[in-house]
C-alpha positions in Angstrom: 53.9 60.9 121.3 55.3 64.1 122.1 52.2 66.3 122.7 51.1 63.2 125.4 54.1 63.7 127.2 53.6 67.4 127.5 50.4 66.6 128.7 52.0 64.3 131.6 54.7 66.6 132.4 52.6 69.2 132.8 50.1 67.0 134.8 52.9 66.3 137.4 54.7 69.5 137.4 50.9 71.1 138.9 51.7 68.5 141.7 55.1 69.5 142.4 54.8 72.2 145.5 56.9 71.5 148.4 60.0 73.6 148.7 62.2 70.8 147.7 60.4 69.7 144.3 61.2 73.6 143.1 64.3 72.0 141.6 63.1 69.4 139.8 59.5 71.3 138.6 62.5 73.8 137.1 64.4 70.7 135.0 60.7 69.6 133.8 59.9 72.7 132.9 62.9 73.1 130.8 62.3 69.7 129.3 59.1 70.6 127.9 60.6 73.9 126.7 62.8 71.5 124.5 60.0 69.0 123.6 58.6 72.3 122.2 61.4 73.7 120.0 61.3 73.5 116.3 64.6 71.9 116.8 63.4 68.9 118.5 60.0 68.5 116.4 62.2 68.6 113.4 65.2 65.6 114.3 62.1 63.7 115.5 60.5 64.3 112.0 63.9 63.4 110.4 64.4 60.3 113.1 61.1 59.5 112.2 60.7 59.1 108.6 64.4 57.6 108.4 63.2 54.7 110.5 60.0 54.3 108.7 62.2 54.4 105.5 64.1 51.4 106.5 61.2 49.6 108.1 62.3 49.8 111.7 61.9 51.9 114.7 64.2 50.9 117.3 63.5 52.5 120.8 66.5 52.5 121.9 67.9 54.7 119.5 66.0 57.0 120.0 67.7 58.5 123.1 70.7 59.3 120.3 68.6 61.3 118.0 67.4 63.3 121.2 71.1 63.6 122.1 72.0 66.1 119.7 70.3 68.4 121.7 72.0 68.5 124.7 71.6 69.5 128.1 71.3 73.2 128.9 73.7 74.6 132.0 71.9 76.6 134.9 
């Protein structure tokens, strides 16, 4: 569930403080940013209703649908 995740990342990104954790609260933030874009809700949509079309949702594909997004360069 996408909006829990949000909710988690969010969660631990209030934690993040130090000096050091600046880096990482940066790559969760840009994360979310993605968990947020059309683009993301909509291949999830399309993952989603392809796998409930043929009756199975396999975990571990999902990592390839999320793929297509890449990673963004700092």
């Amino acid at each position: 569930d996408t909006d829990r995740a949000l909710v988690l990342l969010e969660e631990y990104c209030k934690k993040l403080r130090k000096p050091e954790e600046q880096q990482l609260k940066k790559a969760i933030r840009k994360v979310m940013g993605i968990f947020k874009s059309s683009l993301f809700q909509a291949l999830l949509d399309i993952f989603t209703k392809k796998a409930t079309r043929h009756g199975t949702v396999s975990h571990t594909s999902l990592p390839a649908a999320v793929v297509v997004l890449g990673c963004p360069k700092d």
